[in-house]
N, C-alpha and C positions, 0 to 999 in steps of 0.2 A: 327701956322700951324694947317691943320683940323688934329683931331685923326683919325689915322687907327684902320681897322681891321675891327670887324663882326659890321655892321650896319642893319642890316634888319628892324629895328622899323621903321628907319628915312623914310623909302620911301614905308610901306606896302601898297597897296592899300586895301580897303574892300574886305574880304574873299567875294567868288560868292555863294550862295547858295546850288547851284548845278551847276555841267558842264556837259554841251550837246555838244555833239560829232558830227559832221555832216556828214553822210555817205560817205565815198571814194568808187571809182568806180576801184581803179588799186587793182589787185590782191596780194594778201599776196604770198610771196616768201618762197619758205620751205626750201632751202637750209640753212644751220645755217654760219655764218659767219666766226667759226672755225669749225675747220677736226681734229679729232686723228694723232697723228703723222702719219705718213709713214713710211712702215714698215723697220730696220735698223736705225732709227731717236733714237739715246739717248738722253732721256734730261737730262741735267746737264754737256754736253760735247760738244755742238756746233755738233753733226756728231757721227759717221759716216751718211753721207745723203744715199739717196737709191739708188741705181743700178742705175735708168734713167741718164744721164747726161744733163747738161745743153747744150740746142742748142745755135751755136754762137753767132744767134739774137734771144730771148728767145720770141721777145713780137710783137704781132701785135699793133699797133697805131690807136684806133678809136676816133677822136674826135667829141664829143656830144654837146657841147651847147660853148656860148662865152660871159664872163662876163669883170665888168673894176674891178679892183685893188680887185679880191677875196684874204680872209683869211686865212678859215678855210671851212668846212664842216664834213658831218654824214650823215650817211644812218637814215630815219624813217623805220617802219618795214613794211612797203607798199612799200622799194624799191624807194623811192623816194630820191632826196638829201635835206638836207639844207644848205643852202652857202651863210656866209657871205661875204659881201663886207666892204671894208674899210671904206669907204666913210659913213656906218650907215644904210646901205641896207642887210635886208635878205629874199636871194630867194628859192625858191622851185623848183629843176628840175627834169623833170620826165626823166629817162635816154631811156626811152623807143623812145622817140620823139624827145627831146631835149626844150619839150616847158617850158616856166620859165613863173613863177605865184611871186608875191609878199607875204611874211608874215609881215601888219602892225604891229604895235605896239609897235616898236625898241625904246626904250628909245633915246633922243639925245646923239649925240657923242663930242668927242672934236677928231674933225680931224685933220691931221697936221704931219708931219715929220711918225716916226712911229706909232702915235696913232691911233686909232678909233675902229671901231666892230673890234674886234677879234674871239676870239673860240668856239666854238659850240659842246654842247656836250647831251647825251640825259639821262636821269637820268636810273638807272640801273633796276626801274619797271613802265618805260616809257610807257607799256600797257594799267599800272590800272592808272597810277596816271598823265600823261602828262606832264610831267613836262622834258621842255628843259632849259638846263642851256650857260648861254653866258659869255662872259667877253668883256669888253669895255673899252676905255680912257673919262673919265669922265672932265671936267674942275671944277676948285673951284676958292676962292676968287685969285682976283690981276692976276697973269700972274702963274697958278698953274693948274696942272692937275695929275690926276692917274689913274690907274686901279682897274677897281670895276669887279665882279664878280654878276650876277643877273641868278635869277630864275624865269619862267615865264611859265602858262599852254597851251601847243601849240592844236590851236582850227582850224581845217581844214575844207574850203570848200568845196561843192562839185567838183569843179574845180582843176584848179591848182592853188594855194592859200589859205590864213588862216589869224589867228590873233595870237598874244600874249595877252594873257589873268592873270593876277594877279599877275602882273610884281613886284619883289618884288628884291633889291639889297642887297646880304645875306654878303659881304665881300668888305673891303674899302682899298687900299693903301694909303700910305702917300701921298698927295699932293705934290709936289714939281714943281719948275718950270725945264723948258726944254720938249723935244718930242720922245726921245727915250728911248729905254729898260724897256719895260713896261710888257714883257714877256708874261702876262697873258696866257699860258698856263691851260687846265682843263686836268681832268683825273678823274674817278673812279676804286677804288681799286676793288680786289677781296672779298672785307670784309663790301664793298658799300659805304666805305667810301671817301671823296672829296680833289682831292690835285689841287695845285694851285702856277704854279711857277710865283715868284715876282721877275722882274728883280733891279737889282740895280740902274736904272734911272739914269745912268753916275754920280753917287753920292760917287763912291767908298767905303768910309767908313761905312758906315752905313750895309755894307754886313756883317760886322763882328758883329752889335751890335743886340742882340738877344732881345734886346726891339724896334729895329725897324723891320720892316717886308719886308725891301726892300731888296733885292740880299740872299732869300730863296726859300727854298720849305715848302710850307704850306702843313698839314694837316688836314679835318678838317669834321665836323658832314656836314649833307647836308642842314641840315639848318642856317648851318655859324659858330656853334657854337665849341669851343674844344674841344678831345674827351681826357679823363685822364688819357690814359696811353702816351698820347705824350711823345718826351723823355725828355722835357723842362717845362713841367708843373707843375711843383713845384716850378717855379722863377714865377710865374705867370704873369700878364699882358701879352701883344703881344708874352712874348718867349712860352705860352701855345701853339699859333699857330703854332708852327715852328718845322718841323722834319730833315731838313740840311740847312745849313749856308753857306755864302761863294763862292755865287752864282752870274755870272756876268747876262746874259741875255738868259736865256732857251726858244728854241724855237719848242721844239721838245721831248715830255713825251710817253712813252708806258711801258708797262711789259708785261715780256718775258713770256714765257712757265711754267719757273716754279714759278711765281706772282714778281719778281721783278723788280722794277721801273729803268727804264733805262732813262736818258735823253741828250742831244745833248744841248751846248752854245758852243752862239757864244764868241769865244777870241777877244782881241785887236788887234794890228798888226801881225797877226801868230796867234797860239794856238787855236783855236777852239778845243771842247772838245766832248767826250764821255766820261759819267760817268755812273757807276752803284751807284744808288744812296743809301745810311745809314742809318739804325736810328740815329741819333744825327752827322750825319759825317761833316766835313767842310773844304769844297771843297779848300779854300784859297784864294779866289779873295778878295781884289787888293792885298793881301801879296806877292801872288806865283802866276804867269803864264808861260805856256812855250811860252809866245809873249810877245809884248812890247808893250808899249803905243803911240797912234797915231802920239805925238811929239819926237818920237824917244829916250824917254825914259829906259832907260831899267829893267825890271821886274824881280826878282828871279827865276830862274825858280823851276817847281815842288819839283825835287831829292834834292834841298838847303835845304828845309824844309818837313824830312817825316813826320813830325804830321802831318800835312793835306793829305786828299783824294788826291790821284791824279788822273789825268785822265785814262780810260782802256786805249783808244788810244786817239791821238789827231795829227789837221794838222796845219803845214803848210810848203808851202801856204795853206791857208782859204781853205775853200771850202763854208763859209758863211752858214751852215744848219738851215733849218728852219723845215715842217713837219717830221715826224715821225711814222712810224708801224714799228712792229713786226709780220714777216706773220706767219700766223696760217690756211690756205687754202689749198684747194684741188688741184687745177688749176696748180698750182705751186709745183712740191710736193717737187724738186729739189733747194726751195728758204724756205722750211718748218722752222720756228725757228728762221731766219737770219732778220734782220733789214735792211729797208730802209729809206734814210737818204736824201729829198729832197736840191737841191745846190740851192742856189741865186747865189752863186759868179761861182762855177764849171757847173752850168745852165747843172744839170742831175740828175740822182740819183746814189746815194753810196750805195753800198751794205756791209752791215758787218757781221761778223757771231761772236757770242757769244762764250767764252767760260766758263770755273770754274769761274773764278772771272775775266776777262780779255776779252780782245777783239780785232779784226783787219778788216783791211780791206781788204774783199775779190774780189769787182769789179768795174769798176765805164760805166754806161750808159750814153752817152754826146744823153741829146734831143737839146741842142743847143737853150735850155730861160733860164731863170731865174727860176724855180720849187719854189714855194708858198707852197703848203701843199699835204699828201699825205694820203688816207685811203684804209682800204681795204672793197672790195664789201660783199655782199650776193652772196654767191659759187664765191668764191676767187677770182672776178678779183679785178687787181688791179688799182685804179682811183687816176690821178694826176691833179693838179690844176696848172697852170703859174703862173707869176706874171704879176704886172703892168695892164693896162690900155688892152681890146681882146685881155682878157687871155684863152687860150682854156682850157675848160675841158676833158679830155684823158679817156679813159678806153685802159688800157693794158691785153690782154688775148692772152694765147700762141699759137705759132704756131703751123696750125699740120703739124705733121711730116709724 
């Protein structure tokens, strides 16, 4: 089987000299993407929220543009989107219009069950340095595939459109055959540094083995490399990458208000999870679920075994989650701190609110699709993605009252 793990050599292309930038004509946006709390908002306590109350229907529904089998997306800092498609397509929309530009230069995919482009995410001094980072299902030898992780300099036309420039693949999963559970989730810390959830590739075992890198969350330099206060870096090889264990199929990474990394998996028959995630913590999958196995199996659930993490909360029935925020905006001031939680199977959004170490669910919004991924704007509205084949892209922003 091929090695995992940080591969950047294998695929660098020639460093460019220099990069030329090509003037954009849409206006820089000054709203900042977070807002100080509202005033009554403690952090570290989920609440007290502020005096306003929430309206019954919180949200107007504007749909902007229509893509097939979108991923992921991000705002660039001109207010624009990037949004992958599964299929190995990333677009550029401008939400002002709705018009959609192409950015070449996508590596190939290995399309297929759940693989292909996955997540998109912009590196954290994406001004000076351009650098957007993806994640994709890569194929290898015989009937084998996994998720790599690439970083590439995004070079914008004047139009609506660009390229991928110095495309370079900084981080490798193990190969295995099959088309599911490939997670690839991204995320940047508060400390700049790059995490990266590895699904378990319906492999079960292998979640618990800290020399493989499948069914974790990685932690890792942004150039792919380890950083040495990991809390596994002393066994070295692959457990250097690894900051928790024990992980079925994450689809869903953010941190909250006060820097801590929350994330959403999916369970097997039942149990889908929310976790606040550990230094060195381990989640228990396939030991411990509070669901079962698709063959009617039955699983341990969590309270069998307190050595492992358990969920804050968890469902079921599923609710199937896939994106992920933590709102931090204006727009909303009555949703400030609380997490949303895109449904494939509940086709809406979950709302959850945070607490000390714990968490619940405080609402659920039926849009009545499948919800694919979820981010928040420049001056907080909030943009949701469908699934499948015109998929609409949404901007939610509040009613006035």
């Amino acid at each position: 089987m091929q090695a995992q793990g940080s591969a950047a050599a294998a695929v660098r292309q020639p460093a460019a000299t220099a990069l030329h930038v090509a003037p954009v004509d849409a206006p820089q946006l000054a709203p900042p993407a977070s807002a100080p709390p509202p005033a009554g908002y403690e952090i570290g306590t989920g609440g007290p929220h502020p005096a306003q109350a929430e309206p019954e229907q919180p949200f107007v529904f504007t749909e902007v543009a229509r893509l097939d089998q979108p991923w992921a997306m991000t705002f660039i800092p001109d207010g624009r989107l990037l949004i992958t498609l599964k299929g190995g397509r990333l677009k550029l929309v401008d939400p002002a219009d709705g018009q959609i530009g192409d950015i070449i230069g996508v590596p190939e995919v290995a399309y297929g069950g759940q693989g292909g482009l996955g997540d998109v995410v912009l590196h954290p001094q994406f001004r000076s340095n351009r650098y957007v980072y993806f994640s994709y299902a890569e194929a290898g030898s015989g009937d084998t595939r996994g998720a790599v992780v690439a970083r590439a300099r995004l070079i914008l036309d004047a139009g609506v459109g660009g390229h991928l420039s110095d495309v370079e693949v900084i981080w490798r999963q193990l190969k295995v055959t099959g088309h599911a559970h490939y997670s690839h989730r991204i995320a940047f810390g508060g400390d700049g540094s790059l995490w990266i959830s590895s699904g378990d590739r319906q492999k079960l075992d292998p979640a618990q083995d800290l020399q493989s890198t499948l069914g974790k969350t990685l932690r890792l330099n942004t150039d792919g490399s380890s950083p040495a206060d990991n809390p596994f870096h002393a066994q070295g090889g692959l457990a250097t990458q690894v900051w928790s264990l024990g992980h079925r199929n994450v689809l869903g990474m953010a941190f909250d208000v006060q820097g801590r990394l929350w994330q959403n998996e999916m369970g097997p028959a039942g149990g889908d999870e929310l976790n606040l995630i550990e230094r060195g913590g381990n989640y228990g999958w396939p030991i411990v679920s509070n669901g079962d196995h698709y063959d009617g199996t039955s699983i341990p659930d969590h309270d069998t075994r307190p050595e492992f993490n358990a969920p804050a909360t968890w469902w079921t029935p599923v609710i199937a989650p896939s994106g992920f925020i933590i709102y931090t905006g204006s727009r909303f001031p009555f949703f400030y701190g609380d997490g949303f939680i895109g449904g494939l199977q509940s086709q809406g959004l979950v709302r959850v609110r945070f607490e000390a170490t714990g968490a619940r669910e405080v609402k659920r919004y039926p849009l009545g699709r499948r919800i694919r991924e979820l981010e928040q704007g420049p001056g907080g509205a909030i943009w949701v993605l469908e699934d499948g084949n015109d998929a609409r892209l949404l901007r939610l922003t509040p009613v006035r009252l």
